[in-house]
C-alpha positions in Angstrom: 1.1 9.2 6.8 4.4 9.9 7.0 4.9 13.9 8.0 6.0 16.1 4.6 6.3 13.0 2.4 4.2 13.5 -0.8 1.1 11.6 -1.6 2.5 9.6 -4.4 6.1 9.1 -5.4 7.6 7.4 -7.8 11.4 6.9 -7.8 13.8 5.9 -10.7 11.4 4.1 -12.7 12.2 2.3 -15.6 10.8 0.5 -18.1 11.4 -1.6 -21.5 9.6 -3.1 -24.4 12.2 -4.8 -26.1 14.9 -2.8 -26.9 12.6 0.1 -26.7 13.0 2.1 -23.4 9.7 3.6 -22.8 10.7 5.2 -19.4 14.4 5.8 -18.1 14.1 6.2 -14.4 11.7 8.5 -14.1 10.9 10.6 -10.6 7.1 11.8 -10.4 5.2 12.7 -7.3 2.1 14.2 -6.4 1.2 16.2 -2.8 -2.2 15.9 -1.3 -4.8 18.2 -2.6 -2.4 19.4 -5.8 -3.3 18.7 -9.3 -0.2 17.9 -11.5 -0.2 17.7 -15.2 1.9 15.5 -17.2 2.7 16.4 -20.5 4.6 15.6 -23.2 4.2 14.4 -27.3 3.3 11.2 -28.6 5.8 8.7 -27.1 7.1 10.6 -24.4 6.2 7.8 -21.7 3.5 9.4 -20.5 0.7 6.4 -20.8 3.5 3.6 -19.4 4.2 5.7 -16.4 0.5 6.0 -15.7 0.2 2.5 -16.3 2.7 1.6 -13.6 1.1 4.2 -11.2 -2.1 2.6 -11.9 -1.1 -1.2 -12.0 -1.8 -1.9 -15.0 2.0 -2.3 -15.8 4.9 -3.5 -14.1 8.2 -1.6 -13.3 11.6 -3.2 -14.6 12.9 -1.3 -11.7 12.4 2.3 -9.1 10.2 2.3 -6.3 6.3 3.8 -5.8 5.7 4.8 -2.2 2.3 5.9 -1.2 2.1 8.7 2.1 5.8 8.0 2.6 5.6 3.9 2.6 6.8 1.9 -0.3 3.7 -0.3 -2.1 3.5 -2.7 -5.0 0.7 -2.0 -7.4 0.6 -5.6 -9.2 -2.7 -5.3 -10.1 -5.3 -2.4 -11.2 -6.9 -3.3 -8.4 -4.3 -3.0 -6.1 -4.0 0.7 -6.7 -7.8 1.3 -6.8 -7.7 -0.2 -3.1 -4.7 2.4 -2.5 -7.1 5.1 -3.3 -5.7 5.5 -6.9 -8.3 5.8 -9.6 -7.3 6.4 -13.4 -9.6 7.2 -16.3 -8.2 6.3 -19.1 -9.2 7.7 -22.5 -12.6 6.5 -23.2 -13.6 6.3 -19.8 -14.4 2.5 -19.8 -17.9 2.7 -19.6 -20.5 -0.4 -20.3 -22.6 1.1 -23.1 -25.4 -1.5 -22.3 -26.0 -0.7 -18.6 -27.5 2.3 -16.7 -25.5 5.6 -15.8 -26.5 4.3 -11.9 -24.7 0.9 -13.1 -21.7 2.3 -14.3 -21.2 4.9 -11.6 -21.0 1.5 -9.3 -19.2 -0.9 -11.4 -17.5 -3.8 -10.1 -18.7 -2.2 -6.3 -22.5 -2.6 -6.5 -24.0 -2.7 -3.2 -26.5 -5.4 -2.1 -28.8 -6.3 0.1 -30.1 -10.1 1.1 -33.9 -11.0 0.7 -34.7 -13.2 4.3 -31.2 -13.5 5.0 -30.2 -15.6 1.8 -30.1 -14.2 -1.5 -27.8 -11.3 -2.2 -29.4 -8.9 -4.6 -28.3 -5.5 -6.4 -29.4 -2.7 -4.2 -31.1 -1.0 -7.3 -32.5 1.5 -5.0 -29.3 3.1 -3.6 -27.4 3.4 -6.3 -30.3 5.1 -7.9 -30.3 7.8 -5.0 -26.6 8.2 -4.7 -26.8 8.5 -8.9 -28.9 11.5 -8.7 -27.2 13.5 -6.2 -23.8 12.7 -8.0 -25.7 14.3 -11.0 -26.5 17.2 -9.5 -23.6 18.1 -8.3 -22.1 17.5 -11.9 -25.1 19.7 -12.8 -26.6 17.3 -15.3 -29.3 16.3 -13.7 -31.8 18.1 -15.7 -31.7 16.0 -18.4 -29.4 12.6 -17.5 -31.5 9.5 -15.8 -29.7 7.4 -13.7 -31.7 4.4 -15.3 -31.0 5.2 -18.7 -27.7 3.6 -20.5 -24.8 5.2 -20.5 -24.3 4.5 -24.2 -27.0 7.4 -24.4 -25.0 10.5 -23.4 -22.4 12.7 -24.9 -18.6 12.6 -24.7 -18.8 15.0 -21.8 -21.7 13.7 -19.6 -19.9 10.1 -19.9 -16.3 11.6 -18.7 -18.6 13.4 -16.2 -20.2 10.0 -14.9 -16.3 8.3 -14.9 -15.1 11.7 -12.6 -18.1 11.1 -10.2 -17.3 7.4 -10.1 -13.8 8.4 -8.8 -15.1 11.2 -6.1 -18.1 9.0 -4.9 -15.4 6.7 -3.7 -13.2 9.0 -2.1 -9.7 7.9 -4.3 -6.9 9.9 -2.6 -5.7 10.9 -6.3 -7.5 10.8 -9.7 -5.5 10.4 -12.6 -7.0 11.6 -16.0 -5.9 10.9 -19.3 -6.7 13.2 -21.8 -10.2 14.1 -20.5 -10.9 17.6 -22.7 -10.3 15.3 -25.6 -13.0 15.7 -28.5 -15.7 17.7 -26.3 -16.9 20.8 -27.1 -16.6 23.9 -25.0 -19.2 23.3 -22.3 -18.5 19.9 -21.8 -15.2 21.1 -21.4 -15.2 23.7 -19.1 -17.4 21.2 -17.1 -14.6 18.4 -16.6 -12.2 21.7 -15.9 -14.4 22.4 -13.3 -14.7 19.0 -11.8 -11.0 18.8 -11.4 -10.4 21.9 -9.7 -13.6 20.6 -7.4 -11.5 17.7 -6.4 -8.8 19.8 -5.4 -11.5 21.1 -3.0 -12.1 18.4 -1.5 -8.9 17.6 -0.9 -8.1 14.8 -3.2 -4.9 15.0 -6.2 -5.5 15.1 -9.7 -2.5 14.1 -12.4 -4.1 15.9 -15.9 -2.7 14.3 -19.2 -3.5 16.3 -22.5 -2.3 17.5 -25.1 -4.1 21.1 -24.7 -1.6 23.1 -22.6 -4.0 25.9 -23.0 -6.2 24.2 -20.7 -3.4 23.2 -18.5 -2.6 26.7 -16.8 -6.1 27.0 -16.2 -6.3 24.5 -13.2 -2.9 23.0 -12.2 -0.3 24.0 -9.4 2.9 21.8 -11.0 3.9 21.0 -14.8 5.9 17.6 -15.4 7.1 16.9 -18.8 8.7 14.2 -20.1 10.8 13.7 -23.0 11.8 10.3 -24.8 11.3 8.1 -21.8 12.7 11.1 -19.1 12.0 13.7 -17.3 13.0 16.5 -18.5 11.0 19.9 -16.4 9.2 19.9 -13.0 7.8 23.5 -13.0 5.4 25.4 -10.8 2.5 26.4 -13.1 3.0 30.4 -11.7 7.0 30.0 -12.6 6.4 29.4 -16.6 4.3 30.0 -19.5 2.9 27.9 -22.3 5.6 29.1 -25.0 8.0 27.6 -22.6 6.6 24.3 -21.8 5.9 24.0 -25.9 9.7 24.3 -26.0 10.2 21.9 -23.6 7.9 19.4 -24.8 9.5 19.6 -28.7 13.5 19.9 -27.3 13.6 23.7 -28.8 14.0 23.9 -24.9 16.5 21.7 -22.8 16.6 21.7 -19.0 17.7 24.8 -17.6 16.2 27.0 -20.1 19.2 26.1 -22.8 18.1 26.1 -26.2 19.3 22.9 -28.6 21.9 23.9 -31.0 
């Protein structure tokens, strides 16, 4: 790690669709152990520049650098090896398989029978399932062998969060994780992200509720057709500000649009 550099940064990206300009050389960065939301209305370019950060997407141009070093993200993969995990909307959960299943996905450990034959290691993801679920605090009433396709909208964003800690990811991106749950399930995913911050690991919080915003992050990003157009300490503004700044009743520097 190189010293003072930021965990992530992203420098003058840009992207296109066409003659659309989805993101106009955008700077974003993230520190180790900060949670940073990104907000802004439908459009903004929030999803595209998670997209690139994640490696879904490519970059027409700017540079990402990870702990100071510059790194190319040409698959999701890529960044999930980085220690970059995103959870998009919906969490990407099988349905069909077990919460133990899902919590490994694509990293399901094995063991050989007489040196030969690799099989799933049901038995250890089992045991690492039910201590994930307890410290979620749903392991009352969630089985690890049951399918995921069972649980609420909050114990399934609760099983994609543990999938990202039980790996140890450097930063957790979440996109819109408070959306359509109910107060509990809510306060529950609030809680997880401020937990990561314990642990040391970065979160970048997309939503829409700003409400919920000021009740766990340090820094405030918002962009604004494609660019940035505030990077605020959370203790420096409010919510009626940011609101202006995410409609344009606010331009940067605390002007007001004519």
């Amino acid at each position: 790690m190189s010293d003072g550099a930021p965990l992530v940064e992203m420098s003058g990206i840009r992207k296109s669709y066409g003659g659309v300009v989805a993101l106009d050389g955008v700077d974003f960065s993230v520190g180790d152990a900060e949670i940073v939301a990104l907000l802004g209305d439908n459009g903004a370019g929030k999803s595209t520049l998670i997209k690139v950060l994640s490696g879904v997407t490519q970059p027409d141009q700017g540079v990402i650098r990870l702990h100071g070093k510059p790194v190319r993200f040409r698959t999701s993969k890529d960044a999930i090896a980085a220690g970059i995990e995103t959870i998009f909307q919906g969490s990407a959960l099988v349905d069909q398989l077990s919460v133990a299943r899902n919590l490994f996905l694509g990293r399901e450990p094995s063991r050989r029978l007489l040196g030969l034959v690799a099989r799933l290691d049901q038995a250890t993801m089992e045991r690492a399932s039910r201590e994930l679920l307890k410290r979620m605090g749903i392991h009352h009433h969630v089985d690890p062998r049951s399918p995921v396709g069972n649980l609420s909208g909050g114990e399934r964003q609760s099983i994609a969060i543990a999938r990202a800690m039980h790996f140890k990811a450097d930063l957790i991106v979440l996109d819109e994780p408070t959306n359509n749950l109910g107060v509990e399930e809510t306060s529950r995913v609030l809680q997880f992200i401020q937990e990561t911050k314990a642990a040391g690991r970065s979160s970048v919080f997309i939503t829409h509720n700003i409400f919920h915003v000021f009740q766990v992050v340090d820094r405030i990003v918002v962009l604004r057709r494609g660019r940035k157009v505030a990077d605020l300490p959370a203790s420096e503004t409010s919510l009626e500000e940011v609101e202006r700044l995410i409609t344009g009743v606010t331009e940067p520097g605390g002007g007001s649009r004519s």
